[in-house]
Phi, psi and omega in degrees: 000338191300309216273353140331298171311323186300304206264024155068064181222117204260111238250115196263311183257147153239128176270133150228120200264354222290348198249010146279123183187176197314115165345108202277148154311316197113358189262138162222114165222153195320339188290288169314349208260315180270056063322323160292337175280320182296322183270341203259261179303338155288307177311322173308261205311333155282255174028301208264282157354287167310290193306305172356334206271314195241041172289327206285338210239350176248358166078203193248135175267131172276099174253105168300118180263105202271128173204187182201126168094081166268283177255167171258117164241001180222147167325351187262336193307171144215141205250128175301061185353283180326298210283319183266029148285014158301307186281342192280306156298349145323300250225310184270006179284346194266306154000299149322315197238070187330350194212025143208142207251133184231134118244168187257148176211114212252111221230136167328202166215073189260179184291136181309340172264003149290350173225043154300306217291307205287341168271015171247342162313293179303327194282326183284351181286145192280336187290148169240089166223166104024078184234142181245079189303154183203086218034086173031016193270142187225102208233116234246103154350102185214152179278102176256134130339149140205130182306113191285337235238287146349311190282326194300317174291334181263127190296338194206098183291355195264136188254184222243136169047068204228161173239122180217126193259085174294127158224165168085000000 
């Protein structure tokens, strides 16, 4: 990145593809588990580094995380135990890093050049979130309110196979 800085080429996106790779089993033994780690959240922590030394001189970078089996976004996924220490890390780089913005972007697992179009779609997109393609389909985490005051009138505030977030 130094000798980037040098020849004045300003580097906007970082793509990291290295933790998208062949459909996991489901089987976890240290070997998988850390091979996942090395390509996924390690792989990061250098990266983030490198940039780190010239953050100040290039204004804010966009890092993309290219992966596959993350999220379950549809009842058929099945998800790859290792890989989805990504999101949490993931999540915490702009915390870290004020002047980089990250999101994961989690792609079936088809042949790769049939889903360029869909990582140039995400990376040129202005949203910065979290997304899971799945037969060319785009299925994006999101968080509802629900009103207590609201619920108290409806016999059953909760929807059937819903994600829900207790605290306190």
């Amino acid at each position: 990145f130094n000798a980037l800085d040098a020849s004045d080429q300003k580097v906007e996106h970082v793509i990291h593809c290295l933790s998208y790779g062949k459909q996991g089993s489901g089987t976890i033994n240290s070997d998988v588990f850390w091979l996942a780690q090395t390509t996924g959240v390690e792989s990061l922590i250098y990266l983030l580094q490198a940039l780190e030394s010239s953050l100040d001189s290039r204004g804010t970078i966009s890092v993309s995380v290219v992966s596959n089996q993350v999220f379950k976004a549809l009842e058929s996924d099945i998800v790859d135990a290792p890989k989805t220490s990504l999101q949490g890390f993931v999540k915490s780089i702009p915390a870290e890093f004020s002047s980089i913005q990250s999101r994961l972007i989690d792609l079936d697992h088809n042949d790769f050049e049939t889903l360029i179009p869909i990582l140039i779609e995400e990376i040129q997109s202005t949203r910065i979130e979290d997304v899971a393609w799945r037969d060319y389909v785009r299925y994006v985490c999101r968080l509802n309110a629900i009103e207590l005051l609201e619920s108290e009138k409806r016999s059953d505030p909760l929807e059937t196979k819903g994600v829900y977030v207790v605290s306190g």
